[in-house]
N, C-alpha and C positions, 0 to 999 in steps of 0.2 A: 504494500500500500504506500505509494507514493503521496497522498496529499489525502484531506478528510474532508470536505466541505458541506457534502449533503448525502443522503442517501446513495444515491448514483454515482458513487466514490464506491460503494460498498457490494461484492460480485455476488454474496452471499449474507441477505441480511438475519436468516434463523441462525444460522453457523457462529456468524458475529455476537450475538444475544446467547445462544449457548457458552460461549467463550464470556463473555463477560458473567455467566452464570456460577462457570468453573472458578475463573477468578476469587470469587466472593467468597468463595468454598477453601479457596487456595489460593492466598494473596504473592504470597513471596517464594512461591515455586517454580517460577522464571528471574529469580533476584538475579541470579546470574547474567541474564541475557543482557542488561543494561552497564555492566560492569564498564566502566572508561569510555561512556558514551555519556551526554552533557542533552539536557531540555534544556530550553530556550521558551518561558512563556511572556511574551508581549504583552502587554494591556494598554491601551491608547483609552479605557475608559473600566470603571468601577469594576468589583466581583469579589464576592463572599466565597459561593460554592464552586465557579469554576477552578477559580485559582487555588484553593485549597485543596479539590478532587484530584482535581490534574496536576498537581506539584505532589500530592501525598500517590499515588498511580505510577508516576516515576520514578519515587524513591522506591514504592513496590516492586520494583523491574529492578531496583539497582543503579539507578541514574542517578550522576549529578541534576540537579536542578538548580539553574538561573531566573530570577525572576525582575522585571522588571515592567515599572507603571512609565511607559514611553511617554503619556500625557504631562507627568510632574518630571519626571527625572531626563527626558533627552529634547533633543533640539525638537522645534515645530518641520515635520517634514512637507516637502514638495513632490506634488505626487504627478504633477503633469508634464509631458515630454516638450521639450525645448522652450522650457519656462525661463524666464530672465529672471534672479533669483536676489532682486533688491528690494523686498514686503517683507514680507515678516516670518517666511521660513528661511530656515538656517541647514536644513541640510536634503538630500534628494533622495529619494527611499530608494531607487538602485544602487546608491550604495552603503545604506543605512542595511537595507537587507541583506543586502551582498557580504556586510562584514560581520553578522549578526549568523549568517550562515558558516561562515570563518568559524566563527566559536561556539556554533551548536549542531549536534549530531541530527535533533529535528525540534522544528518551532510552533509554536502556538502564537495565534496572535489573536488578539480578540477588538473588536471596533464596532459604534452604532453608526446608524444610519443618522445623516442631520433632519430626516422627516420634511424638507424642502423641495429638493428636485428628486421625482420619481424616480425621472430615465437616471439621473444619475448615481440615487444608488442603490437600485438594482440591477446595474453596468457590474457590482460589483468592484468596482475600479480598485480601489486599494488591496484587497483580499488577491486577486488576480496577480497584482505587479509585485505582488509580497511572495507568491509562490515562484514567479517568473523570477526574481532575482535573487532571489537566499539561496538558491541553487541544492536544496536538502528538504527534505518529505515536512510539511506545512500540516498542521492541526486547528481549524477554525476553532475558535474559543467563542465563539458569535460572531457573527457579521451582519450586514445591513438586510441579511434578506431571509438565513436561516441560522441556527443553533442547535448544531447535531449530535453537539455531544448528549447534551439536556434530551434532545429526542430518541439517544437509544438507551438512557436510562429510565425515560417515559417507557420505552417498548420493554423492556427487562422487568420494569416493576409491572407494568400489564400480564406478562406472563406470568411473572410469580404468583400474581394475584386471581387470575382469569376464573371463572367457576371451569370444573371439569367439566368435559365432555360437551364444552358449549361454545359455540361461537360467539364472544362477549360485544355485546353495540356503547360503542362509548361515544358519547357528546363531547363535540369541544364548545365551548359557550363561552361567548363572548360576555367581558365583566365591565363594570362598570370604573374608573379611574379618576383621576384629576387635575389629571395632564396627558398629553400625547405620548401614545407609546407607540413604537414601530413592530410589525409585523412579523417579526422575523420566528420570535418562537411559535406561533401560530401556525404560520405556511411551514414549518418543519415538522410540528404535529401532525398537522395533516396528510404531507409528503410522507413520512415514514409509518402511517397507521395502512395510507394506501399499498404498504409493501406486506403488512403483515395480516393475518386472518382474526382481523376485527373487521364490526360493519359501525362505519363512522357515519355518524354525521354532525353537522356543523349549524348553529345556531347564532344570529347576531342579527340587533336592529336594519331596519335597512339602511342604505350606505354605507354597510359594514362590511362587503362580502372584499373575501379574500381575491387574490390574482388567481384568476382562472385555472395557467400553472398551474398552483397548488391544489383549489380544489377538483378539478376536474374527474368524473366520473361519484363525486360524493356527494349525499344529499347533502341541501344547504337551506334551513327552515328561518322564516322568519319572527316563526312562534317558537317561544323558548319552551313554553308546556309542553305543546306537543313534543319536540325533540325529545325532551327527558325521559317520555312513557317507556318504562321496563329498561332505562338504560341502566348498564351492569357500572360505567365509570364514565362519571364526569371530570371533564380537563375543564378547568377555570380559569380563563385570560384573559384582559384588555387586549387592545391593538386600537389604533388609531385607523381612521377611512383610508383604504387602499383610491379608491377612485378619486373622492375630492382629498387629497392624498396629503397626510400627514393633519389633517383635522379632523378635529371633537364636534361630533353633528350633535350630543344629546347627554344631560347629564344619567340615563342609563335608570331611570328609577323603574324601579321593580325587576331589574336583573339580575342584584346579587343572592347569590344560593344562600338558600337556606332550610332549616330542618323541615319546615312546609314543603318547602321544593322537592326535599328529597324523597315525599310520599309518593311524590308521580315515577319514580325510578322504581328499579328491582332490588333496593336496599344500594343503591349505589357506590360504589367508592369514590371520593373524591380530591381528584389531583391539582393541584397550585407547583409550576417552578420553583414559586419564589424571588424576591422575596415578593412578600404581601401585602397590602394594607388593610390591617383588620378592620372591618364592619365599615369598609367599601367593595371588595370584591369579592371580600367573602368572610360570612361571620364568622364571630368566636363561635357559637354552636357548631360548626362545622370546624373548624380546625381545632379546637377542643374534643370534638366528638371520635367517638368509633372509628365513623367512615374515612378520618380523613387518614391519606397516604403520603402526604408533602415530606414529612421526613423520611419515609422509608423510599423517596424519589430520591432524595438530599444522598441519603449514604449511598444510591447506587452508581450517584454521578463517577463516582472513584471507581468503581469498577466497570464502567463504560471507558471511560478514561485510557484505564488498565489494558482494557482489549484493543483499543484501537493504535496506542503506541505499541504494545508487545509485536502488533501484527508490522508495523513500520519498520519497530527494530530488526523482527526478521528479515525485511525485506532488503536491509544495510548489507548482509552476508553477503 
């Protein structure tokens, strides 16, 4: 595995969730494989559980890990081709990457989207020229458009949890916020439930629907009731309007879940990334309660993490 960025990075997405399974079971039973080999995690913007998953995943392997907040600690970089370079960036990410690949076996880098111009970023521009020039296997930590580590620890904890012998229908449903949030864990939810033997579907006011892309082929309701009847697992996110793009059409009243809600389900479980704002997207009753799974998402982030660089460092031999 040369690079991680979304699903379609991934040849074999059960194999991969098996192996993060195994992991979990047996963390440091490849410690060896990482030995004199160095992570590189970037961060151009905040992180609790990636950077903690994926730095503790490395040390699991036997890696050094470097870590570093590019946003506080290094120059502003320029990221466009024959840019005349007297503003206010100080240095040009072909060689910001390029030297950053120098002293890392393989890199993470994580970056939002500024929720402005569409086209531009979901050009993905920076994530692209970050792979093109570190010259060594690239691990997205988030980007402007998905978040795949998060989504195969989303898959991992689905299967832990799935009723036997069932095809599980899990809703993703859109939460209510208080500021603009970008899309990116959303359209990776949905992208990687489309890989696995769940039946999705997807809930949000109108002006909310996802880019086509991601949901295609999945139902997409604009009644939240209905979506939830007999759902086995609810996923709980904001996102900000894909079409009038990067804007808040509605303050969302009467969408965040709660123990009423969850009478319309089949006893549901319910998932939040993180982090949350409590009793906006979703109540204390529910992240208090039984059903909910947010932490046991949290610890599986490390062993998603775990699989996807094990499989990278193999690929160094």
């Amino acid at each position: 595995m040369k690079k991680y960025t979304s699903v379609h990075d991934v040849t074999d997405v059960s194999s991969l969730v098996k192996e993060a399974l195994h992991l979990k079971e047996n963390p440091y039973k490849y410690k060896s494989l990482g030995e004199n080999k160095t992570l590189g995690l970037i961060f151009l913007n905040p992180s609790l559980r990636t950077r903690l998953s994926t730095q503790k995943a490395g040390q699991n392997l036997g890696m050094n890990v470097l870590v570093m907040n590019l946003d506080k600690e290094g120059w502003a970089l320029e990221t466009q081709d024959g840019a005349i370079m007297n503003g206010t960036t100080v240095e040009h990410i072909k060689e910001a990457a390029a030297v950053m690949g120098q002293y890392c076996n393989i890199i993470g880098i994580r970056s939002f989207p500024k929720l402005q111009d569409r086209e531009e970023d979901y050009s993905e521009d920076l994530l692209n020229k970050f792979i093109s020039y570190a010259n060594v296997p690239v691990v997205s930590l988030e980007s402007a458009t998905r978040h795949p580590l998060q989504s195969l620890a989303d898959l991992v904890t689905i299967t832990e949890q799935k009723p036997a012998g069932k095809k599980p229908k899990v809703v993703l449903t859109w939460a209510p916020h208080v500021k603009s949030i970008p899309q990116c864990v959303s359209n990776s939810f949905a992208e990687w439930m489309q890989q696995a033997d769940v039946e999705l579907v997807i809930t949000n006011p109108e002006g909310y629907d996802l880019a086509d892309e991601f949901t295609k082929g999945s139902t997409v309701l604009h009644n939240q009731d209905e979506a939830l009847k007999d759902a086995d697992f609810v996923y709980v996110k904001n996102w900000s309007s894909y079409e009038q793009y990067g804007k808040v059409l509605t303050d969302g009243e009467g969408w965040m879940m709660t123990n009423e809600k969850l009478t319309l389900t089949n006893n549901a479980k319910v998932m939040h990334c993180l982090p949350v704002r409590r009793n906006v997207e979703l109540s204390d009753e529910i992240l208090d309660g039984a059903n909910s799974l947010v932490l046991e998402q949290a610890n599986n982030r490390t062993y998603a993490a775990q699989a996807v660089l094990k499989r990278m460092l193999e690929s160094l031999k």
